[in-house]
N, C-alpha and C positions, 0 to 999 in steps of 0.2 A: 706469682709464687706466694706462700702462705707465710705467716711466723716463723712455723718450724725451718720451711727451706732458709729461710735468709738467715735464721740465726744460724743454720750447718754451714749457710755460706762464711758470715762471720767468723765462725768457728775455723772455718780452713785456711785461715788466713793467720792462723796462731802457732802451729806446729803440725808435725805428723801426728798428734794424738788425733786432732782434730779433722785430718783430712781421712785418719783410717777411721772416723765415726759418719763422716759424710759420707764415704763407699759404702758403712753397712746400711745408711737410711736408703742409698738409690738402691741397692741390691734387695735388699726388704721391699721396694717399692715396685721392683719387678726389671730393674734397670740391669740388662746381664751381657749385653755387646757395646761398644764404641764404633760409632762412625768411622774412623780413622786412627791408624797406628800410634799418629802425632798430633799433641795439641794444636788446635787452627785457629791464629784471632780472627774474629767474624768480624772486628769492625772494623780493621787493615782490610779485610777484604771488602768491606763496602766501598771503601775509598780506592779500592785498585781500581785502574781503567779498563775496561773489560777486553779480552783477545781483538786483536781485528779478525774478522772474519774473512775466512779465505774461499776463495772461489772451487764452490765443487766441478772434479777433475771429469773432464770429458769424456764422454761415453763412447767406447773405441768403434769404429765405423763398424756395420754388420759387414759381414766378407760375403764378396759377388759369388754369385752360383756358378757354377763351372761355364763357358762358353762352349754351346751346342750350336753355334750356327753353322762350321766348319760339318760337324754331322744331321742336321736337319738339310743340307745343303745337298751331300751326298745321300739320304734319304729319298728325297724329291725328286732325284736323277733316277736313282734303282727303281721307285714307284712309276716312276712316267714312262722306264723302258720297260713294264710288265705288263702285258695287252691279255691276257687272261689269269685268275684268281690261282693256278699251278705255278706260274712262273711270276706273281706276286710272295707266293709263299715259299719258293726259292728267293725269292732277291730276300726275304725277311730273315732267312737264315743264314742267308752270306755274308747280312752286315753288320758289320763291326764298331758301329757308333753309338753303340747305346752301350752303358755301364753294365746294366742289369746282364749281360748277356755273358757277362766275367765274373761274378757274385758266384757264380755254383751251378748257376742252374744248366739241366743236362741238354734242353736244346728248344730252338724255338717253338710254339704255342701258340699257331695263328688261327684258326676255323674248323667250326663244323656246322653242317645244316644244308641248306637249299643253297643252289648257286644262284637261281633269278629270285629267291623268294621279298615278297614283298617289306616283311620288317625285318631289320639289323640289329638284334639286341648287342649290346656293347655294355660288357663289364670294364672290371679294374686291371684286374693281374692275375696270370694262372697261380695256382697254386699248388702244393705238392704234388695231389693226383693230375693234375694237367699236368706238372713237368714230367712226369712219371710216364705218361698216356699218349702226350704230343698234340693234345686235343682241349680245350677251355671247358671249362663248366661238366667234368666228369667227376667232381668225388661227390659227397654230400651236399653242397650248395644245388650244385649240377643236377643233381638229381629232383631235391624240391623245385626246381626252375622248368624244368621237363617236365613234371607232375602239373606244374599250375599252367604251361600252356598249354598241355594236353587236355588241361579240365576247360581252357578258354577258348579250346577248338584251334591254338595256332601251332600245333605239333609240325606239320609240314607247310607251314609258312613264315619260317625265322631262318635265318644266318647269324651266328653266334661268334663274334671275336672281342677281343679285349685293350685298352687303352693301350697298354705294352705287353710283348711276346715272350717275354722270359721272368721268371717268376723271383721276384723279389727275395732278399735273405730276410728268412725269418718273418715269413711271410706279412713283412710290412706293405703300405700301401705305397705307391710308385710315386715317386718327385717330380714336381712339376716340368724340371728339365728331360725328367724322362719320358712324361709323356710328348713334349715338345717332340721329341729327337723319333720317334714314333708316330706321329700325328701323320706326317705324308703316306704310311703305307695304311693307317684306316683311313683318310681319305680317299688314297685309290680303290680301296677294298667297297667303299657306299657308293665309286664311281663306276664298278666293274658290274657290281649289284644291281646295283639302282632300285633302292627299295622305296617304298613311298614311305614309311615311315621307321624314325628309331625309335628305339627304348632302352632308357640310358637308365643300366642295373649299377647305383650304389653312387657316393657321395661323389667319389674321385671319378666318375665316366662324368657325372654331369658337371660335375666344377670347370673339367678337363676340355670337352663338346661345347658348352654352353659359353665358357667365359665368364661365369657367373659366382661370386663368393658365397652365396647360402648354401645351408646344409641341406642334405638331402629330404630332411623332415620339411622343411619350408620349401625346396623345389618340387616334390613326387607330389605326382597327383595334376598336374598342370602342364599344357601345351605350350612348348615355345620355339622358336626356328632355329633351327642350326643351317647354318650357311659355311659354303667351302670356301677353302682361302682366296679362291679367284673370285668368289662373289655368285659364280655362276651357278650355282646351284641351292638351292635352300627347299629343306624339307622337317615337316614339323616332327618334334621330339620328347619324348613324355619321361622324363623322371619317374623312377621308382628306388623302391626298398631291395637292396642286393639281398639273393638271398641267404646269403651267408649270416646277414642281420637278420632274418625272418626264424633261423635255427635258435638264434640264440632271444630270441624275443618272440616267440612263436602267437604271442597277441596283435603283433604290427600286424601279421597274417593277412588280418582281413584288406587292409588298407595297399596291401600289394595286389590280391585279389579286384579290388575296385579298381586300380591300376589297370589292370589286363580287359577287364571286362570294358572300361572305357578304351582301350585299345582297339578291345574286337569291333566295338559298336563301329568306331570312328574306319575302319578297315573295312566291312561290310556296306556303311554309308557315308562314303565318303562327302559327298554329298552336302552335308549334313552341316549348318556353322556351329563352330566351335564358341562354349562362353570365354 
């Protein structure tokens, strides 16, 4: 503090003259708020003992996802008594263990394509025009997916269904207990088929198939095996870009593109080892 201040301090210690001359020095000085409504001595508070510190309050447990074993239980049953892919796609409509199928949507959304053909592409979740249609991959996704196997020569060698058969509200992507509770009738659906290979369109088919936490940018593009729940069967499975991402990013394009055409290659020569 300089002269001046200590002598206003001085000064404030004599009367109100003196303490309305030391407001105009801070106010002149630029001094225009107070910390505190109330005078605080600072040096009673150096000598306080400081709060105990209290333990921060437990972080309330995350709440368990609903229990779908009672419905993947009866899944498993309906898929195993459906000995051809018509009376797979009635058991899919008669069952009542999946949520999604009480949300809105008008009615189940299990296949279109070849019945023996050799690839199974496997999206996420129909959406409007599939709930609309009764068929996967018909509105605009649909259609750039048609267009690019057409261009990769696999028009008539895909079968087309999706992770879950009723189309999510608000066309979010499907919950992992939904695709759970789901999971037995695409199983039976690659056992009725018997394709030699899938192609798992969009993040939620391959998280879902694969077992795997990365995103679809770090899985597409790459061979890995999917195996059924008995063990007994394993066949390799290529991640890609859904195309529903390809509309809206129309650069990934090419990168779905090299997708298919490693598809075709690896389909034509089988042959052939994989890096």
């Amino acid at each position: 503090m300089d002269g001046q201040g200590r002598s206003q301090l001085q000064m404030a210690e004599t009367g109100p003259r003196a303490l309305e001359s030391l407001l105009g020095f801070w106010a002149e000085a630029g001094v225009d708020t107070a910390f505190t409504d109330e005078p605080v001595d600072r040096l009673a508070e150096r000598i306080r003992p400081p709060p105990p510190v209290q333990a921060a309050p437990k972080a309330a447990a995350a709440p368990a996802g609903p229990d779908v074993s009672g419905a993947i239980a009866e899944a498993r049953r309906l898929a195993a008594e459906a000995n051809d892919l018509p009376a797979l796609a009635a058991a899919i409509a008669a069952f009542d263990g999946c949520g999604l199928k009480f949300e809105g949507a008008r009615q189940a959304v299990f296949s279109r394509g070849v019945d023996d053909a050799p690839v199974m592409v496997i999206g996420e979740a129909p959406g409007a025009d599939e709930d609309a249609h009764g068929q996967p991959f018909v509105g605009r996704a649909g259609k750039l997916l048609d267009k690019m196997l057409g261009a990769a020569g696999l028009t008539d060698r895909v079968f087309i269904t999706n992770t879950v058969f009723w189309r999510p509200s608000g066309n979010r992507n499907p919950t992992v207990q939904e695709q759970l509770v789901c999971a037995p009738f695409v199983e039976r659906a690659i056992a009725l088929v018997q394709p030699k290979f899938l192609l798992l369109a969009g993040g939620a088919s391959a998280k879902a198939m694969l077992q795997r936490p990365e995103g679809i940018l770090s899985l597409r593009g790459r061979w890995f095996d999917w195996t059924s729940s008995d063990g007994a069967t394993t066949l390799p499975a290529l991640p890609t870009l859904h195309p529903a991402f390809l509309l809206r990013q129309p650069a990934a394009k090419k990168r779905a593109w090299a997708d298919l055409l490693m598809l075709g290659e690896r389909l034509d020569r089988p042959e052939r080892p994989v890096d």
